[in-house]
C-alpha positions in Angstrom: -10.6 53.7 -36.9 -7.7 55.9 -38.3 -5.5 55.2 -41.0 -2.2 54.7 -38.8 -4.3 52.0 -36.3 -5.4 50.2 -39.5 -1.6 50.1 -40.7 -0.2 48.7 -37.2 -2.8 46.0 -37.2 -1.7 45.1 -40.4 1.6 45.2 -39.6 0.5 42.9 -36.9 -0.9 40.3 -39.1 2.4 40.0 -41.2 4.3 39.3 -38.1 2.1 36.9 -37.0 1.7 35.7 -40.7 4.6 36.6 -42.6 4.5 36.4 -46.7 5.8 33.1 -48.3 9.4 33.2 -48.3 10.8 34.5 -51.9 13.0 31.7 -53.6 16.8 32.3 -53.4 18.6 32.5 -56.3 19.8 28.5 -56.7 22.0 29.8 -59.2 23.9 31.2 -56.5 25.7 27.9 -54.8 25.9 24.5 -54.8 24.8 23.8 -51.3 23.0 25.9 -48.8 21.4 26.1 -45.3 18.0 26.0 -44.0 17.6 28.8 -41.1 14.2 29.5 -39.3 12.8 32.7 -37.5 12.7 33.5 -40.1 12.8 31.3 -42.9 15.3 31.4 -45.3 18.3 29.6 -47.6 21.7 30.5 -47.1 24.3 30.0 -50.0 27.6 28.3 -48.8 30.7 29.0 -50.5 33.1 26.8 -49.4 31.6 23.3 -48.0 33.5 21.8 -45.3 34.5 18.5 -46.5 37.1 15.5 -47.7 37.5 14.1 -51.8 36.0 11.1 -52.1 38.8 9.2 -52.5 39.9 9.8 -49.2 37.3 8.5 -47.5 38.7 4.4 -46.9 37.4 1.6 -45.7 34.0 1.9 -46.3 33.7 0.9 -50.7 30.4 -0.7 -50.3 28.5 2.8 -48.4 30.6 4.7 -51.0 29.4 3.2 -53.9 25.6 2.6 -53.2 25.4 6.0 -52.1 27.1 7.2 -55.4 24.9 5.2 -57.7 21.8 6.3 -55.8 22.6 9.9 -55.8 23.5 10.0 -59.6 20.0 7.9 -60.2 18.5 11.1 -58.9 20.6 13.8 -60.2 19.9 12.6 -63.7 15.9 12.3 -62.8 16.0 8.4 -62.7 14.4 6.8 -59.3 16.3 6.9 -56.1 15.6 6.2 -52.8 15.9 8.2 -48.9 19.5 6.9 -47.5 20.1 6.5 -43.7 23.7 6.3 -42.6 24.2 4.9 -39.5 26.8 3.1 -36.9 29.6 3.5 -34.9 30.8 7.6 -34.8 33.9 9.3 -36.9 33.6 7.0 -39.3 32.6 9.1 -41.9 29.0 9.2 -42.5 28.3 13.0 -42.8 32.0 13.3 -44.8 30.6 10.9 -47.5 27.4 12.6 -48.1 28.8 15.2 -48.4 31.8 14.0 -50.6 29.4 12.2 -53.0 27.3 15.5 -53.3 30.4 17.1 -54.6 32.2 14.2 -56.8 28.4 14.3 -58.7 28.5 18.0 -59.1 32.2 17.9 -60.4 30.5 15.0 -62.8 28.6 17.7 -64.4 25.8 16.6 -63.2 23.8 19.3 -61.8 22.4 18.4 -58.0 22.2 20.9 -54.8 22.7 19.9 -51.3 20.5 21.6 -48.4 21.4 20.7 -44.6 18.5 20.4 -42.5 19.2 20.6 -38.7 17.2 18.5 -36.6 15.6 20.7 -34.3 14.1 22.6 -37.5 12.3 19.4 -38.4 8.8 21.1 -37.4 9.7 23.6 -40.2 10.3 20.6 -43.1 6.7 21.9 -44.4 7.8 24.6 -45.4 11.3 23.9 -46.7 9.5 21.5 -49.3 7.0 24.5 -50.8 10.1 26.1 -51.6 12.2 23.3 -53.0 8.7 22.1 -54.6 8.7 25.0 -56.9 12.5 25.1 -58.0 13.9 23.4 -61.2 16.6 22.1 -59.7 17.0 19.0 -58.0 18.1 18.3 -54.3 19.4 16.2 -51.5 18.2 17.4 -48.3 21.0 16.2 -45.5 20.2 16.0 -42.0 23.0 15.2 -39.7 22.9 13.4 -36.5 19.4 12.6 -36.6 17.7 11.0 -33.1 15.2 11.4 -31.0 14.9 11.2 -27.2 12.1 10.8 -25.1 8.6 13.0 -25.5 10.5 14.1 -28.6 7.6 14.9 -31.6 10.0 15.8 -34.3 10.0 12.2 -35.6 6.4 13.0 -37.0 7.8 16.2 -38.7 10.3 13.7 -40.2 7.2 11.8 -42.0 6.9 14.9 -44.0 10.3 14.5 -45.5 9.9 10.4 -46.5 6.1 10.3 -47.1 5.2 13.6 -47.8 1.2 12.7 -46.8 -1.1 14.0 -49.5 1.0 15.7 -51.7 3.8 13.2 -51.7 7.5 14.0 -51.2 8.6 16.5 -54.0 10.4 14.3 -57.2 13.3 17.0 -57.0 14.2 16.3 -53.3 15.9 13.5 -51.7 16.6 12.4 -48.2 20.1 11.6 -46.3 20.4 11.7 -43.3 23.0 10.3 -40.5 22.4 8.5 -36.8 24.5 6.8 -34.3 21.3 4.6 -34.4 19.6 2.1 -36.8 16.2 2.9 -35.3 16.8 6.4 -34.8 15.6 6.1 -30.9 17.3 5.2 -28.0 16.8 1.3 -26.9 15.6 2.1 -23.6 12.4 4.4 -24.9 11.8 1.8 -27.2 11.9 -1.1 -24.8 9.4 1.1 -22.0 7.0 1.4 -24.6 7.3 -2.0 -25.3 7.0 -3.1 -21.7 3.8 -0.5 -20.8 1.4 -0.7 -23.9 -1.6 -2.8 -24.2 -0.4 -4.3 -27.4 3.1 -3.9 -27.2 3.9 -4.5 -31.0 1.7 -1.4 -31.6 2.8 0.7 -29.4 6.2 0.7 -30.7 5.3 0.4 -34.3 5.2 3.8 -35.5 8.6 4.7 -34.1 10.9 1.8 -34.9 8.9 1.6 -38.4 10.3 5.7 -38.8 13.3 4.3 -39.9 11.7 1.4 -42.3 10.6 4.7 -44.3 14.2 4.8 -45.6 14.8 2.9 -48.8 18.8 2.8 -48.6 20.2 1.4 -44.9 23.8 1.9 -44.9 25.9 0.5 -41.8 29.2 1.8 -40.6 31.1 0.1 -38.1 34.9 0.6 -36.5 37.7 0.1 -38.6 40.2 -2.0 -38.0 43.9 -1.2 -37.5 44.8 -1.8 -41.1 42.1 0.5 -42.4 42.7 2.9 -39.6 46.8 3.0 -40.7 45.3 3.2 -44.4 43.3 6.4 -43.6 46.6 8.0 -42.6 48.3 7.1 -45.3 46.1 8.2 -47.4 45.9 11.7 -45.9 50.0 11.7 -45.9 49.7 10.8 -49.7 47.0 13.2 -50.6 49.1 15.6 -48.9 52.4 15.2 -50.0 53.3 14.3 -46.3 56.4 12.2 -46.7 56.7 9.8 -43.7 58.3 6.4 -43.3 56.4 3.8 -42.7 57.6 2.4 -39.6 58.0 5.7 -37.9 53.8 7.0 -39.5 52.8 3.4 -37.7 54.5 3.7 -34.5 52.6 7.3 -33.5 49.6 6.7 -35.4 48.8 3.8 -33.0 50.2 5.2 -30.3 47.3 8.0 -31.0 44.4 6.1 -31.5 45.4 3.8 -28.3 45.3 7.6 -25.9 42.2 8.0 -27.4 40.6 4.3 -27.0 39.3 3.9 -30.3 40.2 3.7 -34.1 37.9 5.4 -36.9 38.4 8.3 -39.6 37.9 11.1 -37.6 40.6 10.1 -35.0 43.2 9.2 -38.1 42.3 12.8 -39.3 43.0 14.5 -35.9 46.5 12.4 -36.1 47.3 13.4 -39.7 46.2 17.4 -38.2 49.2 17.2 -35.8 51.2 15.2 -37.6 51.3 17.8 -40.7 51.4 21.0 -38.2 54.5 19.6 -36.6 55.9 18.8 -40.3 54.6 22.7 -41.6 52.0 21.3 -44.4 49.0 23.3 -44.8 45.4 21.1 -44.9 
């Protein structure tokens, strides 16, 4: 076999077997994200997100999640957070908000977002985190699962880690829609066609029993929804009166048939491009 023959079958072999991927420099950025084919961490400058302080209406969420996350940054115990409930109201915004009021601590603590079709990749991720110094949150967003969906058991790596355990520098958030991560329905069928029915829906529903930290979110109210605004206005330097802020404010939510974060943020969004502030 000549020389050139040898080198495309080994050129071959890499492809189909590529070299571990090279640790980024961490140094780099405070947050990053996990891309595949192929693998790699990308720094992001600038992370889209709110303060902290802006973020109303849910104290309790805020503050557990806080005390875990600085538990971890500083090396102390800390637990896998899932935040879930009703939509807009601001689960991804706080994890992402408490990353960055721990980092502006001084406390030193990346952030890595995980997308959930990547989960069969999670392996992977971990070997690289394993080996770094520093210490991180891993944050999937929106995580479900539909029907004849495997990626739960790619999840498993992340909370259990099998053999090797879950790396001591790497923590789990992630947010749902969903307590149970799964739709009611596929639990239910399971339910309703297994020979034992408790067992045959025991390894899905008990997915999210892996998390140690359950935090609920639910719709605001109208006071809490009116606060949100007011705090954008305020944060802002939006000046507004009061009557006139409540008057469109629920006259936006009510075209849109629900109150939460999200929709008092789209309001403040028109509200300070028809005034000419910058956001």
């Amino acid at each position: 076999m000549t020389g050139d023959a040898l080198h495309r079958i080994a050129a071959a072999l890499e492809r189909i077997s590529p070299a571990p991927l090279a640790a980024p420099d961490f140094a780099a950025a405070d947050a990053f994200v996990w891309h595949v084919d192929p693998d790699r961490l990308i720094p992001v400058g600038q992370v889209n997100r709110v303060d902290l302080p802006l973020l109303v209406g849910i104290d309790r969420a805020r503050d557990t999640l806080r005390q875990n996350t600085v538990q971890f940054a500083r090396g102390l115990p800390a637990n896998n957070a899932l935040l879930w409930g009703a939509r807009g109201m601001g689960k991804s915004s706080l994890v992402k908000a408490v990353h960055a009021d721990v980092v502006a601590d001084g406390l030193p603590l990346k952030i890595v977002e995980l997308q959930r079709e990547d989960l069969p990749s999670v392996g992977r991720l971990l070997n690289l985190l394993r080996a770094a110094p520093e210490r991180f949150v891993l944050f999937c967003d929106d995580l479900s699962f539909g029907h004849d969906d495997q990626h739960y058991k790619s999840l498993k790596a992340v909370l259990d880690g099998g053999i090797e355990g879950r790396p001591d520098n790497v923590v789990f958030y992630a947010t749902s829609n969903r307590r149970h991560l799964m739709p009611r329905d596929m639990i239910e069928n399971e339910r309703s066609t297994a020979i034992s029915p408790s067992e045959a829906t025991e390894e899905k529903v008990s997915l999210s029993d892996r998390f140690g930290l359950w935090l609920g979110f639910h719709p605001c109210s109208q006071d809490e929804y009116l606060a949100m605004v007011r705090g954008y206005c305020d944060a802002y330097g939006l000046e507004i009166a009061e009557d006139e802020m409540r008057a469109e404010a629920i006259e936006w939510q009510a075209t849109r048939g629900a109150r939460s974060g999200r929709v008092a943020w789209q309001y403040f969004t028109d509200l300070a491009g028809r005034r000419g502030i910058a956001v």
